[in-house]
N, CA, C and O atoms as a GROMACS GRO file, in nm:
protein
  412
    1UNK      N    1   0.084  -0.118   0.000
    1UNK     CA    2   0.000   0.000   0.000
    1UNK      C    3   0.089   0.124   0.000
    1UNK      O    4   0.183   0.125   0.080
    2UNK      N    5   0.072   0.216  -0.070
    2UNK     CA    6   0.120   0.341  -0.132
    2UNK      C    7   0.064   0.406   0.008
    2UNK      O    8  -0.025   0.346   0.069
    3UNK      N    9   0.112   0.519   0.052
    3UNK     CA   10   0.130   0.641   0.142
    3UNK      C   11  -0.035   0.698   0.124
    3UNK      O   12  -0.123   0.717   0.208
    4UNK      N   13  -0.033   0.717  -0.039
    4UNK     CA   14  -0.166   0.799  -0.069
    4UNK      C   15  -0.283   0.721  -0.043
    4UNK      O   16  -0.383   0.773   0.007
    5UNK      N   17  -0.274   0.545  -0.088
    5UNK     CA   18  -0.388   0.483  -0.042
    5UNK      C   19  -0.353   0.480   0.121
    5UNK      O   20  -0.298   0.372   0.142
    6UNK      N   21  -0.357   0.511   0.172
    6UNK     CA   22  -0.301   0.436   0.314
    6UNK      C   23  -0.441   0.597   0.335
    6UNK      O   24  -0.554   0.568   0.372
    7UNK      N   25  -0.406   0.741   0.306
    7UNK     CA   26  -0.455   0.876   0.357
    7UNK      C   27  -0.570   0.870   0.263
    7UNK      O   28  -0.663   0.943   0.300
    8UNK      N   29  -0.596   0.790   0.126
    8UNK     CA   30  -0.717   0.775   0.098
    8UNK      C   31  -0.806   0.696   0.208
    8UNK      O   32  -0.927   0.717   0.214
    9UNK      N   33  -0.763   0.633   0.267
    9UNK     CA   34  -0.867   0.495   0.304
    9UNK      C   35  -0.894   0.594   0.450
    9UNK      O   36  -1.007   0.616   0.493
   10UNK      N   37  -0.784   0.640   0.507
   10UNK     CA   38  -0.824   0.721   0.643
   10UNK      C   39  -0.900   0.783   0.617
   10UNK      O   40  -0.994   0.771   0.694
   11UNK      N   41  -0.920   0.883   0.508
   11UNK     CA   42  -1.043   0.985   0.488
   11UNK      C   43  -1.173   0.950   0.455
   11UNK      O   44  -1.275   1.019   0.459
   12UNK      N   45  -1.152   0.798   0.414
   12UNK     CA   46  -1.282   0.728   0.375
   12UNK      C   47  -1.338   0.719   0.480
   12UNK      O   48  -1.453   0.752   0.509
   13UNK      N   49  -1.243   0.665   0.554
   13UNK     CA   50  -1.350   0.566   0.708
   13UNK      C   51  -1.346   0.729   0.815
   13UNK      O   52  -1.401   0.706   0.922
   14UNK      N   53  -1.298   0.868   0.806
   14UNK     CA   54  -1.328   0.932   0.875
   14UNK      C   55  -1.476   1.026   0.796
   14UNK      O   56  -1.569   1.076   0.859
   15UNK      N   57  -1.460   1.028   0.668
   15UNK     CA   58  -1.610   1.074   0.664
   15UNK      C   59  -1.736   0.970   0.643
   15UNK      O   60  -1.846   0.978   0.588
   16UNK      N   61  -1.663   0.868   0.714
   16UNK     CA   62  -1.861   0.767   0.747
   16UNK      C   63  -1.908   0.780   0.875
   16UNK      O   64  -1.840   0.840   0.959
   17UNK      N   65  -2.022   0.730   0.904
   17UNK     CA   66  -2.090   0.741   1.049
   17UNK      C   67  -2.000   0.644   1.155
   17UNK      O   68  -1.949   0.533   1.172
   18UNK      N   69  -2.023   0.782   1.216
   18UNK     CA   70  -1.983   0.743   1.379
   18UNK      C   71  -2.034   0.632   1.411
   18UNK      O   72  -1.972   0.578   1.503
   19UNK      N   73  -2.156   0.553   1.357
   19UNK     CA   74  -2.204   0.424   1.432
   19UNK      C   75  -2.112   0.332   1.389
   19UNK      O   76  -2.059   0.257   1.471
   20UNK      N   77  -2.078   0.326   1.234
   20UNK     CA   78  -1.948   0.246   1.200
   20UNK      C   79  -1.826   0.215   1.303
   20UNK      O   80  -1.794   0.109   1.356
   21UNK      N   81  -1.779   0.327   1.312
   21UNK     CA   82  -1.678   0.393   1.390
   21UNK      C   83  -1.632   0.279   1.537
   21UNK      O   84  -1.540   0.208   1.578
   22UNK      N   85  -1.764   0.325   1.569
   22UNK     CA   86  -1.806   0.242   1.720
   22UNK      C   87  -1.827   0.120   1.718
   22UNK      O   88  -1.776   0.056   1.810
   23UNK      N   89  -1.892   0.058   1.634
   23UNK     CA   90  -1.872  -0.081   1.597
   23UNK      C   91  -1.741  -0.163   1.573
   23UNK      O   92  -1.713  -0.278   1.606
   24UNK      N   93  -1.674  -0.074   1.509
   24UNK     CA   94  -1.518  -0.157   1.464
   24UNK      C   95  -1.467  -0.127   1.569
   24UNK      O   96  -1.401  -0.226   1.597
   25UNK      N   97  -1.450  -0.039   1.664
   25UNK     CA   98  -1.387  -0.002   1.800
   25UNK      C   99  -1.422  -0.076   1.876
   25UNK      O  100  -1.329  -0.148   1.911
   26UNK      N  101  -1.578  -0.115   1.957
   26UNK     CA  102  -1.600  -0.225   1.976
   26UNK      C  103  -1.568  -0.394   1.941
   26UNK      O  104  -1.568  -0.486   2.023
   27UNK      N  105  -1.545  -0.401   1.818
   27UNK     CA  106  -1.527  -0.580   1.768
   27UNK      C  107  -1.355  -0.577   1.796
   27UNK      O  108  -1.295  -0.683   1.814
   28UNK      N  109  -1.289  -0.453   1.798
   28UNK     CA  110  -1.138  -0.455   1.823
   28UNK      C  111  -1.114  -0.502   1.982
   28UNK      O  112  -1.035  -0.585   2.027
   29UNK      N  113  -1.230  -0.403   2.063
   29UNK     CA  114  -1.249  -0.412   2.196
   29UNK      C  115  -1.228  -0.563   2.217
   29UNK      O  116  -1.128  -0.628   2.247
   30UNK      N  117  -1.339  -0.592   2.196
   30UNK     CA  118  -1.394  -0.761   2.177
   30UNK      C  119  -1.285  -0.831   2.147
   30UNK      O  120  -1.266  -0.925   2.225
   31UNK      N  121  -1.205  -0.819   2.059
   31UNK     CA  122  -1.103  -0.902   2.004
   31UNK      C  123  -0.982  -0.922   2.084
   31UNK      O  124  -0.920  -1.028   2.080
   32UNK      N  125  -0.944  -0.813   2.165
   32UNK     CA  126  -0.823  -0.778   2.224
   32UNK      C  127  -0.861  -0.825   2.371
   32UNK      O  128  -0.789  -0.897   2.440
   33UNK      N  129  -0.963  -0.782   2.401
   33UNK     CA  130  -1.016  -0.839   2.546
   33UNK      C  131  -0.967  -0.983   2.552
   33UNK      O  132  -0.875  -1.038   2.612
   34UNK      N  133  -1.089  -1.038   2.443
   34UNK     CA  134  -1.062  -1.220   2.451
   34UNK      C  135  -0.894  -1.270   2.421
   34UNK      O  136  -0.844  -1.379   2.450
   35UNK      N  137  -0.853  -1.196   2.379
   35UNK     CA  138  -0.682  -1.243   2.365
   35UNK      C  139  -0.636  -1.210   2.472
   35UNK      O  140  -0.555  -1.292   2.515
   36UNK      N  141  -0.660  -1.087   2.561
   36UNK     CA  142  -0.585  -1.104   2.730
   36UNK      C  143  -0.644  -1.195   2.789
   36UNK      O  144  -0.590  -1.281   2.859
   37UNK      N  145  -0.776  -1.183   2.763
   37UNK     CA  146  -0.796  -1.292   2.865
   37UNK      C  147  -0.802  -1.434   2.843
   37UNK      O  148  -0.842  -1.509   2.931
   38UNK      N  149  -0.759  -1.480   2.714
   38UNK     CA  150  -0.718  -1.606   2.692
   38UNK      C  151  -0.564  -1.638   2.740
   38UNK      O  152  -0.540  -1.746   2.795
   39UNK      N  153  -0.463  -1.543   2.718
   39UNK     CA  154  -0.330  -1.521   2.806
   39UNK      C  155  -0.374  -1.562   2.932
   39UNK      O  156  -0.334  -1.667   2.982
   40UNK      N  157  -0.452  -1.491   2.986
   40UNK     CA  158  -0.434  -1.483   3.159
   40UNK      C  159  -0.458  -1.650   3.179
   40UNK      O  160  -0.379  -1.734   3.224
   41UNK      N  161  -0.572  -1.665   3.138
   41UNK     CA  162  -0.606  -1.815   3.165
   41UNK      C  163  -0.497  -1.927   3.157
   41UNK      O  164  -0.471  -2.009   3.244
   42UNK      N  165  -0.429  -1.912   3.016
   42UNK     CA  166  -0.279  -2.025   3.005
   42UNK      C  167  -0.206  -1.936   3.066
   42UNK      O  168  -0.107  -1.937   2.994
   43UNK      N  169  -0.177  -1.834   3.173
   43UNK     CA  170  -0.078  -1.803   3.227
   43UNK      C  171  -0.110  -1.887   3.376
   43UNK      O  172  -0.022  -1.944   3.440
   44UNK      N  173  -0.225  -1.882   3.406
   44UNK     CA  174  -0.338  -1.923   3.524
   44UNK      C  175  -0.320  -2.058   3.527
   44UNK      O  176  -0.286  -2.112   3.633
   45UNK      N  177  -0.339  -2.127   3.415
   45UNK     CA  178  -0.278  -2.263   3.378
   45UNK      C  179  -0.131  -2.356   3.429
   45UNK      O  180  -0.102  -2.456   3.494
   46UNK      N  181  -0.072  -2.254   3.358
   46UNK     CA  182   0.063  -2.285   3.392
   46UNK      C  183   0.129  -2.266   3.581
   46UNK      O  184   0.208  -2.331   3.650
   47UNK      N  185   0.063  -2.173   3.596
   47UNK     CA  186   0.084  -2.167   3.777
   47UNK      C  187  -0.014  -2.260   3.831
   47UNK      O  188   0.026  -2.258   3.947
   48UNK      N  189  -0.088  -2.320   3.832
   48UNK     CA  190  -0.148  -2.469   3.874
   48UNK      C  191  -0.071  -2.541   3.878
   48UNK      O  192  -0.036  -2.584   3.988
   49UNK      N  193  -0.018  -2.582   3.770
   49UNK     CA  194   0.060  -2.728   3.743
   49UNK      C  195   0.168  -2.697   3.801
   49UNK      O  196   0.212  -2.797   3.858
   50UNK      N  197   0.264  -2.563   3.824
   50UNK     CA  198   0.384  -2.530   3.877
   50UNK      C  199   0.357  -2.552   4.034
   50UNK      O  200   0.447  -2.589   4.110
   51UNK      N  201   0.213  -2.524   4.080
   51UNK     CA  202   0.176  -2.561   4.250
   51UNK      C  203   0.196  -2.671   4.269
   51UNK      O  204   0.268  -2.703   4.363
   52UNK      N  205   0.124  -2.791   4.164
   52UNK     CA  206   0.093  -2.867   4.168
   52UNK      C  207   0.219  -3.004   4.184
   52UNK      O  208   0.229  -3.093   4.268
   53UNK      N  209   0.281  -2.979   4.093
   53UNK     CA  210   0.449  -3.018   4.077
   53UNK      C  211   0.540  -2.991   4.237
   53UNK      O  212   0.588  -3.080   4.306
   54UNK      N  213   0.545  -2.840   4.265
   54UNK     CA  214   0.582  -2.838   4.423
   54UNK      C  215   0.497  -2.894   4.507
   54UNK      O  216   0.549  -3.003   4.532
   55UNK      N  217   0.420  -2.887   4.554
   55UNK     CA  218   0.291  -2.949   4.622
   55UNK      C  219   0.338  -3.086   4.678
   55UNK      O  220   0.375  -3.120   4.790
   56UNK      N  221   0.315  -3.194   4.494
   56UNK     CA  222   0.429  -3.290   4.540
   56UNK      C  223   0.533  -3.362   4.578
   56UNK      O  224   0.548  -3.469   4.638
   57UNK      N  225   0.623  -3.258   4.518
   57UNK     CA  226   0.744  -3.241   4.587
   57UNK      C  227   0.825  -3.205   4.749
   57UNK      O  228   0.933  -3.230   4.802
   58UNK      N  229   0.665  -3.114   4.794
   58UNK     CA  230   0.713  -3.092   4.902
   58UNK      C  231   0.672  -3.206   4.987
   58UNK      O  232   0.745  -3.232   5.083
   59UNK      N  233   0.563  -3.279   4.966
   59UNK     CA  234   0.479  -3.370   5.060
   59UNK      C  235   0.563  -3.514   5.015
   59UNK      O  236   0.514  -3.615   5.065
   60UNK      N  237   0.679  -3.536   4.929
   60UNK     CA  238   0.761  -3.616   4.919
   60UNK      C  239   0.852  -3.594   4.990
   60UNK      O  240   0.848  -3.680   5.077
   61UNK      N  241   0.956  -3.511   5.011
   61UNK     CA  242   1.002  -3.470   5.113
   61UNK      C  243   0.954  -3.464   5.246
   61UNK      O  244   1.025  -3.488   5.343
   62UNK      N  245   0.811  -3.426   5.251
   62UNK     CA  246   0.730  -3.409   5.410
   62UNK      C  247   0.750  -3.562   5.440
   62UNK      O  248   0.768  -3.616   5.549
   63UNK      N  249   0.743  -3.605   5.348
   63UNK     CA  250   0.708  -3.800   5.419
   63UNK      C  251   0.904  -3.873   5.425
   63UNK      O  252   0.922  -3.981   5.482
   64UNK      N  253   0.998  -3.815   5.377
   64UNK     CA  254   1.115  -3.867   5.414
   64UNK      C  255   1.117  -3.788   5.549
   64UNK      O  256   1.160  -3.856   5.643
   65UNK      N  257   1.087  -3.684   5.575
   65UNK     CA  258   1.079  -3.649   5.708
   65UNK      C  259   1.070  -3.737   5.813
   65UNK      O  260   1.156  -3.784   5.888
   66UNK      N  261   0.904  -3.756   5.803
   66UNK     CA  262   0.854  -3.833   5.888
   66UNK      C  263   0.895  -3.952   5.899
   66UNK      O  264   0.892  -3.998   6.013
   67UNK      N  265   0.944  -4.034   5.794
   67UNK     CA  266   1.005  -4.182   5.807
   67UNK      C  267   1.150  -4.184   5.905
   67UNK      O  268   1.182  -4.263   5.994
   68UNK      N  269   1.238  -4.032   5.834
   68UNK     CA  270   1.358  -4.034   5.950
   68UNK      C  271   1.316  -3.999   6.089
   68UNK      O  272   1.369  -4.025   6.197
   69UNK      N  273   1.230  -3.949   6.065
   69UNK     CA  274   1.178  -3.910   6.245
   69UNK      C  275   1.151  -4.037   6.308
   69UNK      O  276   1.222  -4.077   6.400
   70UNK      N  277   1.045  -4.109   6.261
   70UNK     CA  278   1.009  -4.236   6.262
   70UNK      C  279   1.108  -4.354   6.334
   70UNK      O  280   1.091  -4.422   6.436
   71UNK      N  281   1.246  -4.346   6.210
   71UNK     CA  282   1.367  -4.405   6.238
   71UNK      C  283   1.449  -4.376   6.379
   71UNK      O  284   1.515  -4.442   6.459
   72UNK      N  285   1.407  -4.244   6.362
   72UNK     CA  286   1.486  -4.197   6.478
   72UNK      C  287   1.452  -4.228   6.623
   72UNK      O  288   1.525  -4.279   6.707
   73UNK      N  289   1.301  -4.179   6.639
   73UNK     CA  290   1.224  -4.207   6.721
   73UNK      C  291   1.212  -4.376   6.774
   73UNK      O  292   1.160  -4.406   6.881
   74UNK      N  293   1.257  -4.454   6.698
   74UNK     CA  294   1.272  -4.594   6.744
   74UNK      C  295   1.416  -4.616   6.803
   74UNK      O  296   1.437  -4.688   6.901
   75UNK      N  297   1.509  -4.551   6.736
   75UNK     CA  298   1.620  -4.550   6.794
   75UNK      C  299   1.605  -4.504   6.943
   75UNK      O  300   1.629  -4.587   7.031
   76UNK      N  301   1.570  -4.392   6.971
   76UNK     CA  302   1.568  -4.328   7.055
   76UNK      C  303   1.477  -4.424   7.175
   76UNK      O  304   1.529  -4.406   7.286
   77UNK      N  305   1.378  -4.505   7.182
   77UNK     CA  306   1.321  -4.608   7.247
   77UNK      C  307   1.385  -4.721   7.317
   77UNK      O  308   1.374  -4.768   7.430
   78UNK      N  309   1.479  -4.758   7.176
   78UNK     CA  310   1.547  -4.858   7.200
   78UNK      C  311   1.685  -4.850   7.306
   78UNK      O  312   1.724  -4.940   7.380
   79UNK      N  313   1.750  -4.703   7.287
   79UNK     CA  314   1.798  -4.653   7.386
   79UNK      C  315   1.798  -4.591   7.501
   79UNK      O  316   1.894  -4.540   7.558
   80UNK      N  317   1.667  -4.597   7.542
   80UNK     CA  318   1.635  -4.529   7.638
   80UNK      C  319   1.565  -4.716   7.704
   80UNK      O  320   1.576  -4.756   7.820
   81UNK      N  321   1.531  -4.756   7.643
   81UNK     CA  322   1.545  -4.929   7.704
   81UNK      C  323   1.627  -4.943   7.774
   81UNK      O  324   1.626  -4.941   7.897
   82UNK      N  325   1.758  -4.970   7.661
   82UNK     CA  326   1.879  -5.020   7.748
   82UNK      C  327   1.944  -4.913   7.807
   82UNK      O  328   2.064  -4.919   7.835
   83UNK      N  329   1.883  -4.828   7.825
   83UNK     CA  330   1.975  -4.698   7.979
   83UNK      C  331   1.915  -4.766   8.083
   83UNK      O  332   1.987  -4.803   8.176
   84UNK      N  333   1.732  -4.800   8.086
   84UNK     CA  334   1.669  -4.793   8.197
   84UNK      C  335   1.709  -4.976   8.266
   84UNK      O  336   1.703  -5.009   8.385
   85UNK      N  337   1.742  -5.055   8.160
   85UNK     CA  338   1.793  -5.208   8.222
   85UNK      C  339   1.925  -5.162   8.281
   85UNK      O  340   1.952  -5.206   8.393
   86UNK      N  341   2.025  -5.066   8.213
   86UNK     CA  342   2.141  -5.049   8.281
   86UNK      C  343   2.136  -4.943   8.400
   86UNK      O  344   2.238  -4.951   8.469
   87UNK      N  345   2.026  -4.827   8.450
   87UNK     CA  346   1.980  -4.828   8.575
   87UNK      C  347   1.978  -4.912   8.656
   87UNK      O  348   2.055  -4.931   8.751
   88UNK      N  349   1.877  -4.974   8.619
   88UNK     CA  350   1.807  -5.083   8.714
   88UNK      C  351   1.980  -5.192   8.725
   88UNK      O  352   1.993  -5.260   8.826
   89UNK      N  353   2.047  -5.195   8.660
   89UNK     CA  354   2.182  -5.303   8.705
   89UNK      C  355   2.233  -5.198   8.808
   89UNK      O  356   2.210  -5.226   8.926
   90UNK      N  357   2.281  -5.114   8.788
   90UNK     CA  358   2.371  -4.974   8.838
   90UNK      C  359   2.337  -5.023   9.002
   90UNK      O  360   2.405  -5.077   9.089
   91UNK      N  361   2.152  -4.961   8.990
   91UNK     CA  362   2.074  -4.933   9.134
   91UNK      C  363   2.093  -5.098   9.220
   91UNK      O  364   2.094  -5.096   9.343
   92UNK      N  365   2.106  -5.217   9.158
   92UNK     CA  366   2.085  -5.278   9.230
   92UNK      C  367   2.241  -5.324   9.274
   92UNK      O  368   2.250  -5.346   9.394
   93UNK      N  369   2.358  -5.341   9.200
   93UNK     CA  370   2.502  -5.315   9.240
   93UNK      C  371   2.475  -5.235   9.317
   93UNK      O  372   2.442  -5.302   9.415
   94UNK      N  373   2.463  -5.105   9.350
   94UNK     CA  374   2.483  -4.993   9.457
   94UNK      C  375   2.416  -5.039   9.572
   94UNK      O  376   2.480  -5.021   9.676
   95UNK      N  377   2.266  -5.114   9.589
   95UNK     CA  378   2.220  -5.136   9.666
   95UNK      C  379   2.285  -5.249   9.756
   95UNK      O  380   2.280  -5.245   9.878
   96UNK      N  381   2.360  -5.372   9.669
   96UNK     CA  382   2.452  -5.469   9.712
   96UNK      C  383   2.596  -5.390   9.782
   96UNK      O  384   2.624  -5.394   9.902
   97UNK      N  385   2.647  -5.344   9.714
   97UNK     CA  386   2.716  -5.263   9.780
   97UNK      C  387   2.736  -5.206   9.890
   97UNK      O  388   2.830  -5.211   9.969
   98UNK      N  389   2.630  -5.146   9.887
   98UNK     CA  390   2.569  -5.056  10.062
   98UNK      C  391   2.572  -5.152  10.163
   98UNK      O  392   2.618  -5.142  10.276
   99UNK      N  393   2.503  -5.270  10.096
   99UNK     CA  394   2.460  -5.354  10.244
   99UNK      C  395   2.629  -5.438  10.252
   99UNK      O  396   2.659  -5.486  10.362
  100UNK      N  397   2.692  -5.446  10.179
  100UNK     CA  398   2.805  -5.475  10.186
  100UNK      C  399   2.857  -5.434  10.271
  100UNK      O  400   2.913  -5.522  10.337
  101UNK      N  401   2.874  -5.281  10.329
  101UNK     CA  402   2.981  -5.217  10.303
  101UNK      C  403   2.898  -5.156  10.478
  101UNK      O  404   2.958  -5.074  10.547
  102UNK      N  405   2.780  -5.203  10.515
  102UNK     CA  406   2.728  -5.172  10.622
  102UNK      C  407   2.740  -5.259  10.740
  102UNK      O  408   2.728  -5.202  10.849
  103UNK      N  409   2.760  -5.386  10.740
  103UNK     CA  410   2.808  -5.467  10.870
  103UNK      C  411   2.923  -5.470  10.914
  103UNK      O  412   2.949  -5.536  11.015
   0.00000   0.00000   0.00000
């Protein structure tokens, strides 16, 4: 398109009715709207699945947590067992002892 058609065609569409006018301004409206807001939606999209992806990731991790806790927490039973049998040896040596050590 030549310069002159380009200032022909502007003068065309500026001496028709304003209802024209408003109509194509409108269907542009219309047009441009539905393209942001088709963006927003696959942008909206894409941060779901990015939650969704951490989400599981974190609650995979949350559960090695809990299994080492788990692990741990049995450890910790099992040693606190054999402190309280090696008390109970300690207390009753000491108690032999005493009476030993009293006549």
């Amino acid at each position: 398109m030549t310069p002159n058609e380009v200032i022909n065609a502007v003068d065309h569409a500026a001496g028709m009715n304003d209802r024209w006018l408003f109509l194509a301004a409108f269907c542009l409206l219309l047009i441009g709207g539905g393209v942001v807001i088709y963006w927003l939606v696959r942008q909206l999209q894409a941060v779901i699945e990015d939650h969704k992806e951490l989400r599981n990731e974190h609650h995979a991790a949350l559960a090695q947590i809990i299994d080492k806790q788990n692990e741990t927490a049995l450890k910790l039973a099992v040693c606190i067992d054999h402190n309280t049998a090696a008390l109970n040896d300690c207390a009753y040596e000491l108690r032999r002892f005493q009476e030993r050590k009293e006549p």
